[in-house]
Every structure is written in structure tokens, then in C-alpha cells.
N, C-alpha and C positions, 0 to 999 in steps of 0.2 A: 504494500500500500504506500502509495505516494506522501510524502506529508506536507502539509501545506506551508507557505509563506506564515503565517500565522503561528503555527505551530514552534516551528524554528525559531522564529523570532522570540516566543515563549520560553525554547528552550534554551535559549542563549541568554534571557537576560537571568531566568534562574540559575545558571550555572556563572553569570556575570556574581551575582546576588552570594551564591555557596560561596565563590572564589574570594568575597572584599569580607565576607564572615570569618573564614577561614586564616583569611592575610591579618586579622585585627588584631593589637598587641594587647597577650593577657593581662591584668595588673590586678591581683590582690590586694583588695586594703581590707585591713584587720583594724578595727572600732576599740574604745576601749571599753563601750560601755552597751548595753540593749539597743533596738532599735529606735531613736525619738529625735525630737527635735534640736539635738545639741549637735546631729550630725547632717544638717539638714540639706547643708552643701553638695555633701554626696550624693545624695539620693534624689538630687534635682538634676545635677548634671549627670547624671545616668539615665533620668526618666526623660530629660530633656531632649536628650542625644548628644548633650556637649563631648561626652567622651568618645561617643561615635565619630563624630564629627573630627574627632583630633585621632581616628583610627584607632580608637583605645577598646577592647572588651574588661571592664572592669566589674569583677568581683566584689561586693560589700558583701564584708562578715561581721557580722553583730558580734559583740562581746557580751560577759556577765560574770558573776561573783568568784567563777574560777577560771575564769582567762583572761590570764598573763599577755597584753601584748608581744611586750618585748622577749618573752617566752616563745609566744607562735613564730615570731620571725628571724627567730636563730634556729625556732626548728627547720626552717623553711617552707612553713607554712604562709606567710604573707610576704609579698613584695615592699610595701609599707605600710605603716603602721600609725594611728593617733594617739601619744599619749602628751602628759604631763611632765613636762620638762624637770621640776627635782625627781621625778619616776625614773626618766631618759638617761640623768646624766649621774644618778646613781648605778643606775645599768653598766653605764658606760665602764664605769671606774672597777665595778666586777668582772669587765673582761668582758660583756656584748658590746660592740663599738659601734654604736645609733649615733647618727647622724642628724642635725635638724636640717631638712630642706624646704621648710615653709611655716610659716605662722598665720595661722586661720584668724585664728585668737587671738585680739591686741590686749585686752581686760582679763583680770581674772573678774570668777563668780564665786569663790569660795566664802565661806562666813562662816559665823560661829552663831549659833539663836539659841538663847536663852531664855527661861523663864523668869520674868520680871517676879516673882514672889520668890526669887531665891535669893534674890537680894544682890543678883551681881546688876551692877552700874559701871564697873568700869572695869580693865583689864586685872586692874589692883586686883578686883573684888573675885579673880578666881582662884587664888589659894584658898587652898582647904574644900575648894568642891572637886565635883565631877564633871567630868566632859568627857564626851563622846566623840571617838576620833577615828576615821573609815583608818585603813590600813590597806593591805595592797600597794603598795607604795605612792597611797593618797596621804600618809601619815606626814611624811617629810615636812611639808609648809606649816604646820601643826608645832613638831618639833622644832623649825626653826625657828620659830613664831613666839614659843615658851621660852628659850634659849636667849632671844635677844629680849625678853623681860625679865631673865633672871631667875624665873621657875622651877622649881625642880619637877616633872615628871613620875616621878615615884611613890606618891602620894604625902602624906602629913599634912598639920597643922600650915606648915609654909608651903607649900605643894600642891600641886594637882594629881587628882585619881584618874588616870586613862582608861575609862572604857571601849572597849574593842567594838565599836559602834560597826550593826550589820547597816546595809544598804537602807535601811528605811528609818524613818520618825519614831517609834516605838521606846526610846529612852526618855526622850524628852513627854511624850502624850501620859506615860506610867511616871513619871516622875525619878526614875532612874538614873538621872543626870540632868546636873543643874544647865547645862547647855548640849549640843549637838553639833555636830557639823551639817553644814548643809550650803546645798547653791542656790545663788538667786535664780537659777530659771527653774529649779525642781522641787528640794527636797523643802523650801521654806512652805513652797507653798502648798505641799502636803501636810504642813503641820496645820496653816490655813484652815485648808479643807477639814481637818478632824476636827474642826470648830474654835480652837485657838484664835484671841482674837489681838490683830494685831498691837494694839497696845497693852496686852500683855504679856509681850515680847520683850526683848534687848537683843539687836543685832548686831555684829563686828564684822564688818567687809573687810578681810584681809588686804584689801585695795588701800582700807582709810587707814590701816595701820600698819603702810609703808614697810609689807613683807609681802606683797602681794609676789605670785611665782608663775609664769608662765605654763597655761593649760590649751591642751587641743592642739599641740604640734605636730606636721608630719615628719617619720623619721627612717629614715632607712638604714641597711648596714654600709659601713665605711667602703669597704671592700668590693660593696656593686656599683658604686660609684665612678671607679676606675674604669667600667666597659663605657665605653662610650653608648652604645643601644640601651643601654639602662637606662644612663641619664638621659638619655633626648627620650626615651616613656616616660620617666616623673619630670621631664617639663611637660610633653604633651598633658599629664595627670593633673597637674598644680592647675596650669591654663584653665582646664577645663573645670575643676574644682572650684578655682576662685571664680568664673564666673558663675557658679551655681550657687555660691556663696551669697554674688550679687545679689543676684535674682530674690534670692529665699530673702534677702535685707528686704528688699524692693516689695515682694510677694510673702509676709512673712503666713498667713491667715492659707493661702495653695498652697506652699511651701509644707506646713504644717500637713495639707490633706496627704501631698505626693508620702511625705513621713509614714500616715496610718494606712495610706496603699500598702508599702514596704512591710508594715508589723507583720508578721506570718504568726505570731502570737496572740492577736488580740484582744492584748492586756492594755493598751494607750488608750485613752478617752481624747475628742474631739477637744473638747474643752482644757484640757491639762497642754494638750499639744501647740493647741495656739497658741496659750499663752507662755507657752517654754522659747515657743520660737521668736516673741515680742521681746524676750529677754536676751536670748542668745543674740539676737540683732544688734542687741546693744553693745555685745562684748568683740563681736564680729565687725561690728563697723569701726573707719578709721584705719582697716589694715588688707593690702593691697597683695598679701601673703608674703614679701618678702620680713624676715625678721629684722627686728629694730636692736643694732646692736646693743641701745639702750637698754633696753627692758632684758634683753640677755646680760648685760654687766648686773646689772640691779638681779636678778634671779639668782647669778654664780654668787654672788655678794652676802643676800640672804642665806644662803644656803651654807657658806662655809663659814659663818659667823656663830656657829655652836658648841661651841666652849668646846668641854672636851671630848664631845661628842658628836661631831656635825655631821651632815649629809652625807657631802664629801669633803675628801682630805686635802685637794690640793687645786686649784685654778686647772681646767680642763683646758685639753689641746684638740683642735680639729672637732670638734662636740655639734659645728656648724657648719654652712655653706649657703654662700648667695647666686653658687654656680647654677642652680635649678631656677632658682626664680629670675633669676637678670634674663635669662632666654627667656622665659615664661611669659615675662614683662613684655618684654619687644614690640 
């Protein structure tokens, strides 16, 4: 049987179609956290096609209470990675050698909320309570934070009691700690919702007490940066990232939707997501993804500033690079 003009041309543009799927460069990025609004970036420029567009097939993988970023991408499970920069460059000093190639995140959101019936009022006022402090190598800005007040850590009368605070509100709602950790685009406002009412609150933005430490950076290993094909994919990846970045600042309320498409859990509520992503816009805007040498001095600064026990031990080497984002930028 003959085949037609029609046909042919069908079959050629699907075999066109297989062949630019086929050609598309993989990229794994490894989340540090569930699937929500803090990563909204991604999930736009994926839904969007900006990674298409830049010839990219990229992977988003959700994280949670037992994955380790910088774990998955030494195993070789992600190409890059979002974490927490005192996370990153504690890593680093253990021997994983992550790399910063971009800053999504100009603001931290980190804080501390407390219960105004506990009677703290001011930093003074947390000796001799409890606080609630995530771990996972969320602890660090926490400990540095103690450190340069003088605190001890250990409990007593002059001390704070570190509670090994799980991911949620549950210390603070039972009364189990006279504060909590928490961010402003999530965990404050779950305390919100369990009816807490915000003036009888006390909140410390680690922003206003001039320890603030860089969150939500992308980071890869030192070592794949040397291929040149690596690095022209995480510029193609940044490019197309920060503009989904944009978008989601611009669109933050769709932004939000494209998020609860991506839940494959759905455990996100419409209403928690938007408003996650009103807030994340806040901390996202102002930054173009290249990093602000600034806020990187200030970050290493915080962090080795812990008596005798700090973060890290010594001013890091190579921890960064603007080779990704200066192409990106162009």
C-alpha cells in the first residue's frame, strides 16, 4: 500500500518530535524540602517550557524529613541541588565539595515565634527557656545565632534547652517550648491557623538580628564543573529557573496553582499555597540569581563566629562561582 503525502509528513514530524525529546539534556534537581510554594521557580519553568525551551528535560524531586540533599548528590542521584548555604558549606568542609552557582534567594525567612505568655520580649529573655530548633543541618543559623549572644546551648538557668523540633508547630501549640523555629512563608502561619492569635506572638527574623544566612541556593559538585557540557546545562538550568522565578514574583496566586498541579500528595491546601508564595516573592525579589558577594561574606562571617564551636572552622575556598550565572545573565 502506497502511503500518502500526509502520512509521511506525519511520520516525519513524529520522528522530528522523538528525535528533539531524545536530544534534551537530563538535569536532576533535588528540592530540599516537599513539594510547595518555596520552590515555585521550578515548577513554572518546567510547566512553562522555559527548560524546554533552553533544550533542558528536567527532573524535580521533592524532598522530606529524610532527604539529605547534599547526600542524594554525592550519591549521584541529582545533578543539582537547593539547599541552605550554612547546610552547603558545612558539607563542604566534611569532604562533599558543593559548589554555589546561583542565588534564588536574596532574604532569609527564618525566625524564631514565640509565645508572648512566656514572657520572652527580647533575645535577653531566652535563657533558661526552651526553643525549638529543626536540625538536619537547619540547626547551624540557630547555633550561630546563640553563639554570637553568648548562650550556652546546653540548657540551665543561663542557657537555653534545645528541643529537636520535628517539621511542624506542635511544640509551640502544646506548650512544649517557649519558642519555635519557623519561616515566614510557612511554619508561622500554621501556628496562625491553629488559632494562635497574632498578638500573642513575639517574633525574631533572623534578618533583624543581623545573623540572617543565606537559604535556597543552587549547588552542585566542584568536580562537574570542570566539563564544560555541565556547565553550559546549569546555565541553560539557572536561565531558565530565574525566569520562572520571575514569572511566579509577577504571577504569584498561578504560580501557586502550577505548585498544587505538581503535589502528587495532596496534602497542600489552595489557600496555604498562595499565601506561601506572597511571601516567598518577597524573599525572591531583588535577586537576579547571580550571588551577592555581600551576603556571602556576611553568611561565612556568621557562621565562623562561634566561639568554640562554630559551623565551620576556617574561611572557605572555591564554596562559589559566578561562572554559571555571568553566561546565564547575557
Amino acid at each position: 500500500m502506497k502511503r500518502t503525502i500526509a502520512s509521511l509528513l506525519m511520520a516525519s514530524a513524529f520522528s522530528l518530535a522523538a528525535f528533539q525529546a531524545g536530544a534534551a539534556d537530563k538535569v536532576a534537581l533535588q528540592l530540599k524540602w516537599v513539594t510547595q510554594s518555596q520552590f515555585a521557580g521550578y515548577y513554572v519553568a518546567k510547566d512553562k517550557g522555559f527548560y524546554e525551551e533552553e533544550g533542558l528535560d528536567v527532573e524535580i524531586k521533592p524532598g522530606g524529613p529524610d532527604i539529605a540533599p547534599a547526600q542524594v548528590i554525592a550519591g549521584g542521584g541529582a545533578d543539582v541541588i537547593v539547599d541552605w548555604m550554612p547546610s552547603a558549606l558545612a558539607t563542604r568542609e566534611k569532604g562533599v565539595p558543593l559548589v554555589n552557582i546561583a542565588q534564588p534567594f536574596k532574604k532569609s525567612g527564618m525566625m524564631l515565634t514565640c509565645l508572648k505568655e512566656s514572657g520572652v520580649k527580647g533575645p535577653e529573655d531566652f535563657k533558661g527557656k526552651t526553643l525549638g530548633v529543626w536540625f538536619f543541618g537547619n540547626e547551624y543559623p540557630f547555633l550561630s545565632w546563640m553563639s554570637h549572644l553568648k548562650i550556652p546551648t546546653d540548657g540551665g538557668p543561663d542557657g537555653v534547652t534545645v528541643l529537636k523540633q520535628g517539621f511542624n508547630v506542635d511544640p509551640l501549640i502544646q506548650k512544649q517550648a517557649a519558642c519555635i523555629s519557623t519561616m515566614t512563608y510557612n511554619e508561622y502561619w500554621q501556628v496562625i491557623d491553629a488559632g494562635i492569635k497574632p498578638d500573642d506572638l513575639v517574633t525574631f527574623k533572623y534578618e533583624d538580628q543581623g545573623v540572617a544566612t543565606l537559604e535556597d541556593g543552587l549547588y552542585v559538585l566542584e568536580d562537574k564543573l570542570k566539563d564544560p557540557a555541565f556547565k553550559e546545562k546549569m546555565v541553560k538550568f539557572v536561565r531558565a529557573s530565574m525566569k520562572g522565578w520571575k514569572w511566579a514574583e509577577e504571577n504569584p496566586d498561578a504560580a501557586a496553582d502550577i505548585v498544587l498541579e505538581n503535589d502528587a500528595t495532596g496534602a497542600q491546601t489552595e489557600a496555604h499555597q498562595k499565601r506561601m508564595m506572597g511571601e516567598v516573592a518577597k524573599l525572591t525579589a531583588g535577586s537576579n540569581g547571580a550571588l551577592d558577594e555581600a551576603d556571602y561574606k556576611r553568611t561565612v562571617a556568621s557562621l565562623l563566629a562561634g566561639g568554640s564551636d562554630p559551623v565551620i572552622s576556617k574561611e572557605p575556598e572555591g564554596a562559589w562561582t559566578h561562572a554559571v550565572t555571568d553566561e546565564a545573565l547575557k
